[in-house]
C-alpha positions in Angstrom: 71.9 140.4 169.9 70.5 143.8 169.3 66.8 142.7 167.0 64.2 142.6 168.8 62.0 140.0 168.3 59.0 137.4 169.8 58.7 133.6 169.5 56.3 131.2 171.6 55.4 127.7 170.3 52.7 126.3 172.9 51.6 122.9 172.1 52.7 120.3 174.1 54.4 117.6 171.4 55.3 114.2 172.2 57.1 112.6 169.0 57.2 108.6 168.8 55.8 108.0 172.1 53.4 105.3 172.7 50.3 106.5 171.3 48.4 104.5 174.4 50.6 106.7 177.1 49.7 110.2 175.3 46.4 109.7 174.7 45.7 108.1 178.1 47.3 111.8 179.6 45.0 113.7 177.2 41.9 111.9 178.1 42.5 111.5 181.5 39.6 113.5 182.8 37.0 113.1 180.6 34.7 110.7 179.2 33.0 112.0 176.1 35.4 112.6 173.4 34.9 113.9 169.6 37.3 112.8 167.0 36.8 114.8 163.6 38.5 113.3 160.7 38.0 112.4 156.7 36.8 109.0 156.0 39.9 107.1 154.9 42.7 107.3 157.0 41.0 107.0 160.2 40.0 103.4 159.1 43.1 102.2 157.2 45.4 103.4 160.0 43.3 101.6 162.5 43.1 104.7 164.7 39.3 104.2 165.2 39.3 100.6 165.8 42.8 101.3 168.4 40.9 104.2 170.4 37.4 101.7 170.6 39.6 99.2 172.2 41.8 100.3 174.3 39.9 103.0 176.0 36.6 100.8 176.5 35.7 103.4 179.9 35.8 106.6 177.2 32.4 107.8 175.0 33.7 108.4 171.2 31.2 110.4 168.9 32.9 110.4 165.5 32.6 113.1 163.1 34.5 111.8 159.9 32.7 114.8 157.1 35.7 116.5 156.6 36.8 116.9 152.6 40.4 117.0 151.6 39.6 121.3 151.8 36.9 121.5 154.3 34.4 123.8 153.5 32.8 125.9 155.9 29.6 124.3 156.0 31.7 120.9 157.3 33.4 123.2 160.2 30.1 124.5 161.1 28.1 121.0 161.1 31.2 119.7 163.0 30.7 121.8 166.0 27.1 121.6 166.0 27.9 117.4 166.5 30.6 118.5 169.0 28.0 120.9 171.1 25.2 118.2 170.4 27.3 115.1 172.4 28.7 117.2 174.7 32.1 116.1 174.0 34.4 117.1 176.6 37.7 116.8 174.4 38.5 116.3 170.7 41.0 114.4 168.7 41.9 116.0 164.9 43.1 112.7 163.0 44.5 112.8 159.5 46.2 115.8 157.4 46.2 119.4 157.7 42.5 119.2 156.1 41.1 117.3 159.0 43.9 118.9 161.8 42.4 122.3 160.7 38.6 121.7 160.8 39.5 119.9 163.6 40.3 122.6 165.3 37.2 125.1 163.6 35.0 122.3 164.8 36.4 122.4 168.4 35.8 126.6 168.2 32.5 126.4 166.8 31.5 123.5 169.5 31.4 126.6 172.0 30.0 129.3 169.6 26.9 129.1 167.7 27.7 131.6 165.5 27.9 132.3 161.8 31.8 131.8 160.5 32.5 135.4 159.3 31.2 136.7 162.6 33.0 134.3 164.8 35.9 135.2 162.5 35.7 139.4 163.3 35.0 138.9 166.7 37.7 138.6 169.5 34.9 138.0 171.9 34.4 134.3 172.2 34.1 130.9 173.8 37.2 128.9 174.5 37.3 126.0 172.1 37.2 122.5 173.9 40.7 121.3 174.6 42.0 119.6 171.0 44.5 116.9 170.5 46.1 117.4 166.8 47.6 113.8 165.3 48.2 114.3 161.5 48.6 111.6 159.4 50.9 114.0 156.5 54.1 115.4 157.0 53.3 118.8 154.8 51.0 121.4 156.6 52.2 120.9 160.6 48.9 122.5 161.5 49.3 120.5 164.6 52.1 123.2 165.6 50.0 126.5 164.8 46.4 128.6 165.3 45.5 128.4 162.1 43.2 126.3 160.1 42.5 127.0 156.5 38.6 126.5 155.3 37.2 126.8 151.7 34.3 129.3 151.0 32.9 127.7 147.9 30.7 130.8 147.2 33.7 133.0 146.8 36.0 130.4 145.4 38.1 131.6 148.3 40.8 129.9 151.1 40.1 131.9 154.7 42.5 131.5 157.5 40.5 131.1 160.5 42.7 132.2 163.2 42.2 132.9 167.0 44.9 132.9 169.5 42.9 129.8 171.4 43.2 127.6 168.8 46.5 125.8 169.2 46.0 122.3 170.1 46.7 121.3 173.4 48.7 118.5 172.8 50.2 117.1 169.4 51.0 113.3 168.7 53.7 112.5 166.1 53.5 108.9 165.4 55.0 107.9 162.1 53.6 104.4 162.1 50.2 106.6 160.9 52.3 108.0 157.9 52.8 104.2 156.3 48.9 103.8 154.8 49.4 106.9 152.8 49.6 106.6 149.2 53.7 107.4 148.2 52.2 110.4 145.5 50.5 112.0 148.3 53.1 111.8 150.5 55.6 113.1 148.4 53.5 116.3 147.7 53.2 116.6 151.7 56.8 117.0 151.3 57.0 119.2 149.1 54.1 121.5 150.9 56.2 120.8 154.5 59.5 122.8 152.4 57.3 125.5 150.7 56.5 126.2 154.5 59.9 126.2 155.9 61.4 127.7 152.4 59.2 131.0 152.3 59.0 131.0 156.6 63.1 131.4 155.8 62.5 134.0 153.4 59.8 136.0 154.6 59.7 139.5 156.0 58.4 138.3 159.2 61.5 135.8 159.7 63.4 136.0 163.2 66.5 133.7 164.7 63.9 131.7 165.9 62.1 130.6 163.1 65.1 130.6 160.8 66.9 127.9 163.2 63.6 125.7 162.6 63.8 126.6 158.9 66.9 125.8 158.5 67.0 122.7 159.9 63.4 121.2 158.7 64.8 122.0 155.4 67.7 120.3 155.3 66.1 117.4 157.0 63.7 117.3 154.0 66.3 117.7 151.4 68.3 115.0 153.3 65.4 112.9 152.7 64.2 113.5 149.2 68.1 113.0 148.1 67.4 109.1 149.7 64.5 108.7 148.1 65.9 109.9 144.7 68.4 107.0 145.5 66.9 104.3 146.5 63.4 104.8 146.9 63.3 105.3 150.8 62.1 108.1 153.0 62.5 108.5 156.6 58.9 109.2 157.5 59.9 109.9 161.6 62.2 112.3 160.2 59.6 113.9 157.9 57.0 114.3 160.2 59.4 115.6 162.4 60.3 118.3 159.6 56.7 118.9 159.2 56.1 119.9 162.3 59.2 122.6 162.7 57.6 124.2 159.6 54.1 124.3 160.9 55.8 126.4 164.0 57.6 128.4 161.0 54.8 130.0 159.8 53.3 130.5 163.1 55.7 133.0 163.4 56.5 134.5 159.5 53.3 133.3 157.5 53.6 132.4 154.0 54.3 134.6 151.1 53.2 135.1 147.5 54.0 131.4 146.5 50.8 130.2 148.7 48.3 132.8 147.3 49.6 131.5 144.4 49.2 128.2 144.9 45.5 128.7 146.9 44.4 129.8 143.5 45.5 126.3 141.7 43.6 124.3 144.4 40.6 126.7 144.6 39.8 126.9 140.6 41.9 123.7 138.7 41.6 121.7 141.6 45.3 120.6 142.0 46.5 119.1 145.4 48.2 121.7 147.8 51.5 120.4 148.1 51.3 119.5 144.3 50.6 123.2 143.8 53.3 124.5 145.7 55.7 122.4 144.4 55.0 123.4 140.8 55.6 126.9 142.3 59.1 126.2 143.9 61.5 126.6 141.4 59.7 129.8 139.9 59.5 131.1 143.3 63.3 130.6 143.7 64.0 132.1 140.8 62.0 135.2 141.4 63.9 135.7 144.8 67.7 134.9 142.8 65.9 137.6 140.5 65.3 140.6 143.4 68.5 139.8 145.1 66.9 138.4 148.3 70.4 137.8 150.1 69.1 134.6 152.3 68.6 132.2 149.0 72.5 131.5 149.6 71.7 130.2 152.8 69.6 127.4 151.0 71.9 127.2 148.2 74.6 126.7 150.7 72.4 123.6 151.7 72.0 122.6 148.9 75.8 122.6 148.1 76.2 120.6 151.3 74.4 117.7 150.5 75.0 117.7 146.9 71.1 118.0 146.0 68.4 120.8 144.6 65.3 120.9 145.6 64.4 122.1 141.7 66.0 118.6 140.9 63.9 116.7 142.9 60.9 118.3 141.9 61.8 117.9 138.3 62.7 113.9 139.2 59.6 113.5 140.4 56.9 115.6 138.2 59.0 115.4 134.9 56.8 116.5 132.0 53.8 117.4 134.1 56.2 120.5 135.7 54.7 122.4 132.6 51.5 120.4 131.5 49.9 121.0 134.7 50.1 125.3 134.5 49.5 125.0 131.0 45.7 125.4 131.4 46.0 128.3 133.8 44.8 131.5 133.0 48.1 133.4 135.2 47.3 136.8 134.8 43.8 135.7 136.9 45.6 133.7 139.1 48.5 136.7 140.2 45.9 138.8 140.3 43.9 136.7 142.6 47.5 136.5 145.0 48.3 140.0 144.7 45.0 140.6 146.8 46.0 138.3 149.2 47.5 139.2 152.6 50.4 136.6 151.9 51.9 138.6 149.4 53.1 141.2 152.1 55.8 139.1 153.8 57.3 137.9 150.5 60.6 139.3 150.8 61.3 141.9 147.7 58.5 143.8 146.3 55.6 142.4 144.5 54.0 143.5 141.2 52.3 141.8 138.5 54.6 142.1 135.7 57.3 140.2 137.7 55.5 137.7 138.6 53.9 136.9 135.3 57.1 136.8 134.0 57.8 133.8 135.6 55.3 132.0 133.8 55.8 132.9 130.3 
């Protein structure tokens, strides 16, 4: 093999082990632990009640202000709790919001600074060591350094990255998966493809990342073909999908179709996975468009099991495919992706009248 190339993926993932057995490892030595979350899931799953009783000898301070796109003022009141109770360790529970300002939180805890210049500055405090357990299978920010937080001044998604913030360990247990509502998990799905999809196609793609592409997305087709049978998903199977796309992008990014779809959330408010899945098929079709050679590779999947991911979406969103960009002033939003650094590791070159094609 002649290309040069780097991969690393250093989190520590234990998939369908005993939850007791992992966290009992994590915790091991120390006694005061944070656990930053959203409000829901935390209590329907019976995490909060599970960690209370089981680990009677442990201090748990509970930070549970996290929105579904935490905002900056969350990640920074996070860590100020964190710092406050002198937590030793912290648990992220829920979806990539709460996995992501989990880890802000856990950078912040050790840094009282403001976010932008934390952000510029390579000079730092170690976060405190973070256990990652989503409660999704779409972002696999459990797998990566990077947590995406709102600035609601500029209307704006940041990626707040440092090279310290990979959790320590990450817990897949699937059980966690069965509380969440079967719309929402669907467009975690659909989010968990967009990231393997465009990880496939991007510029910044190696033989690493395109063996965990590959295979995450066929395990997610596999799964969405079932459901569009019979109703049933294979949430182990998922999560497990979600998680080789979260290390996609750790090594290729995203491309144009997340700039893209950052601008739905941002301004109409449309879930993330629901906003990248709107995006697929045009997405696709710009690629088929430019040529990019590696769409056979998914088509060739595709063939395989007899089942489109453009199908599935269409199953699923029927009518609303259209309704839901009808509102949607495009030219603002390509204009809004083109400025993004996202756009660079789409695979054929970007301009505005191409893309805005795609949504006449």
């Amino acid at each position: 093999m002649s290309e040069s190339f780097f991969f690393h993926s250093p989190v520590k993932v234990f998939v369908e082990k005993d939850p007791y057995e992992v966290l009992s490892d994590f915790l091991s030595d120390s006694c005061r632990i944070g656990v930053v979350s959203g409000k829901v899931a935390i209590l329907k799953t019976g995490f909060k009640e599970f960690l209370l009783k089981r680990f009677p000898d442990k201090e748990f301070f509970f930070y549970d202000d996290i929105s579904e796109n935490p905002r900056i003022n969350e990640v920074i009141k996070g860590g100020r709790f964190l710092r406050d109770s002198k937590v030793e360790k912290v648990i992220a529970f829920g979806g990539g919001s709460a996995l992501d300002a989990g880890k802000a939180c856990s950078i912040f805890a050790t840094n009282n600074r403001p976010f932008y210049e934390l952000m510029a500055d390579n000079n730092y405090e170690k976060p405190i060591p973070l256990l990652a357990v989503p409660t999704t299978c779409g972002t696999g920010s459990e797998m990566n350094h990077y947590s995406i937080i709102t600035d609601l001044e500029k209307m704006d998604k940041v990626n707040f990255k440092k090279p310290d913030l990979f959790p320590k360990y990450a817990m897949l247990w699937s059980e966690y998966l069965k509380s969440l509502d079967e719309t929402l998990l669907l467009w975690t799905v659909y989010d968990a493809f967009s990231h393997a999809m465009e990880g496939y196609l991007s510029k910044r793609s190696n033989p690493f990342s395109d063996i965990l592409a590959i295979e995450a997305m066929r395990l997610i087709l596999t799964n969405l073909k079932s459901y569009s049978n019979s109703k049933k998903l294979n949430l182990s199977k998922l999560l497990f999908a979600s998680s080789l796309s979260g290390a996609v992008i750790l090594h290729t990014g995203t491309t144009i179709l997340h700039a893209l779809g950052y601008y739905l959330t941002n301004v109409h408010g449309i879930q993330h996975g629901l906003a990248n899945a709107l995006l697929i098929p045009r997405y696709l079709m710009m690629c088929e468009g430019k040529g990019v050679e590696k769409i056979d590779v998914i088509r060739n999947i595709e063939k395989e099991l007899h089942f489109s991911i453009v199908d599935s979406i269409k199953d699923v969103l029927g009518d609303r495919l259209i309704k839901l960009l009808s509102g949607v002033d495009t030219e603002k939003m390509v204009d809004y992706a083109l400025n993004k650094p996202n756009s660079l590791s789409t695979p054929f070159v970007v301009t505005k009248d191409y893309i805005l094609r795609h949504f006449s």
